[in-house]
C-alpha positions in Angstrom: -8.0 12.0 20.8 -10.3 9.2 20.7 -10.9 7.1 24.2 -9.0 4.2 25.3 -10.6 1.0 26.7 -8.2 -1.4 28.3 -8.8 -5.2 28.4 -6.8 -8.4 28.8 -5.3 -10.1 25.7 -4.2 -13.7 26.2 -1.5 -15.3 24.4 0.1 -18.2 23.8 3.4 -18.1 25.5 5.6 -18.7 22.4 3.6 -15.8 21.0 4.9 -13.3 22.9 8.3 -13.1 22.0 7.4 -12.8 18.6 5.1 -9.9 19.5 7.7 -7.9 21.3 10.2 -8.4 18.2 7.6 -6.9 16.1 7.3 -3.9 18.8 10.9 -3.3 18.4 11.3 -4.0 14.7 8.4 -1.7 14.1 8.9 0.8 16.8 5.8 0.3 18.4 5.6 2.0 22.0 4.3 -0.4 23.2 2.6 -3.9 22.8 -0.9 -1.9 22.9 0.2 0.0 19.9 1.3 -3.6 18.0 -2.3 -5.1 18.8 -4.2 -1.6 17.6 -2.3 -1.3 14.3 -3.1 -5.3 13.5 -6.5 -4.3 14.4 -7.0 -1.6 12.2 -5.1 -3.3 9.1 -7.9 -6.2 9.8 -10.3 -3.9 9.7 -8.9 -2.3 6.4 -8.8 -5.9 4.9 -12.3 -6.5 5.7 -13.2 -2.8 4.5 -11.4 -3.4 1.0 -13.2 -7.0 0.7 -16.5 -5.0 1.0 -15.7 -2.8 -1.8 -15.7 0.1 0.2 -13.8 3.3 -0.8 -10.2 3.5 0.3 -6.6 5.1 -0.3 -3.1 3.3 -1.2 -0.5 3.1 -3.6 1.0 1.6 -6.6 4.7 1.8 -6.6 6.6 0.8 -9.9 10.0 0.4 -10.8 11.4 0.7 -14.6 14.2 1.8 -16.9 14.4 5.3 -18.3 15.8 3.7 -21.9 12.4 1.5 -22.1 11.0 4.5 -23.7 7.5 3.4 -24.1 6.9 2.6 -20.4 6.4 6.3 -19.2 4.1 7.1 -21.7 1.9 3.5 -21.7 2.0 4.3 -17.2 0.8 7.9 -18.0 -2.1 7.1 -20.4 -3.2 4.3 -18.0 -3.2 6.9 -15.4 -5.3 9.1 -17.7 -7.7 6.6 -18.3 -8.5 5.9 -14.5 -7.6 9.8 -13.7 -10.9 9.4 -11.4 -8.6 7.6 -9.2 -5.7 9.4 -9.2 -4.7 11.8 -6.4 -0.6 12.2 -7.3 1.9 10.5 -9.0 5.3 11.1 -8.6 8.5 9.9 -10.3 12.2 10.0 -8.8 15.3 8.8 -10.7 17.4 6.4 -8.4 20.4 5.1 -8.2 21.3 2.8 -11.6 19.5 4.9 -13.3 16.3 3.6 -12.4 12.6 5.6 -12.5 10.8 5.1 -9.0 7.3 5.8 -9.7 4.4 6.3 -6.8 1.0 6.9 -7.5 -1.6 7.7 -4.7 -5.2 6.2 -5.9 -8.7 6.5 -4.1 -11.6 4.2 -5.2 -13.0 0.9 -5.2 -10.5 -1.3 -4.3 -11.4 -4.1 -7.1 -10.3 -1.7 -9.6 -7.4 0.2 -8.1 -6.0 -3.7 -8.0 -6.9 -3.8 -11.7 -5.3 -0.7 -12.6 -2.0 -2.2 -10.6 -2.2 -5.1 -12.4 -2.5 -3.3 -15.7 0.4 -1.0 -14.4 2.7 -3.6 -13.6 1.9 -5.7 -17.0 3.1 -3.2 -19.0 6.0 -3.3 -21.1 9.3 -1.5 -19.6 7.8 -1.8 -16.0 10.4 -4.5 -14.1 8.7 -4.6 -10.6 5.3 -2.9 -9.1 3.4 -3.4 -5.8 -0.1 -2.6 -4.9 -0.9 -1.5 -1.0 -4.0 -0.2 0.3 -3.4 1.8 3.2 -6.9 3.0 4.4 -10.5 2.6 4.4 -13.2 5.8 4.1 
């Protein structure tokens, strides 16, 4: 486990309040946690605007009956198969397709590859996170 260094944070005092929803809201243990988890999605932020290598998702949402979409998302997915680790597909309530793919690589063009993804015909909604820096 890596080591701990405690200092003093200073706040505002209508911040607070607002902090300690999040800890509950988020189940945080503690403020500590809150703080450290902002931190690292900071640095994660900073990491993706660098270009550096990281991990995340694109998450898409479509109709079996569009017919085409499956087979335009898989041969995206071919195409930028460098950058896929899994992709997974679960059929939903309303007969919708929940689609998650797992991507590694250069930010600038996993965000083009969501784009792409979520441009496509069939595809109703699609969300791109990045959830980690290398």
């Amino acid at each position: 486990m890596p080591k701990v260094v405690r200092f003093g944070v200073s706040l505002e005092k209508a911040l607070l309040p607002r902090l300690d929803d999040i800890v509950r809201e988020r189940n945080y243990s503690s403020r500590s946690q809150a703080i450290a988890d902002f931190v690292r999605r900071a640095m994660v932020k900073k990491q993706w605007e660098k270009g550096s290598i990281c991990v995340g998702t694109i998450s898409l949402m479509f109709r079996p009956e569009d017919k085409d979409a499956l087979s335009l998302i898989a041969r995206e997915l071919r195409k930028n198969a460098d950058m896929v680790l899994s992709t997974q597909q679960m059929l939903i309530e309303g007969g919708r397709i929940f689609s998650v793919t797992a991507v590694k690589g250069c930010p600038s063009r996993m965000q083009a590859l969501a784009d792409t993804l979520r441009g496509l015909k069939g595809v109703k909604y699609g969300s791109f996170s990045i959830t980690a820096s290398l």
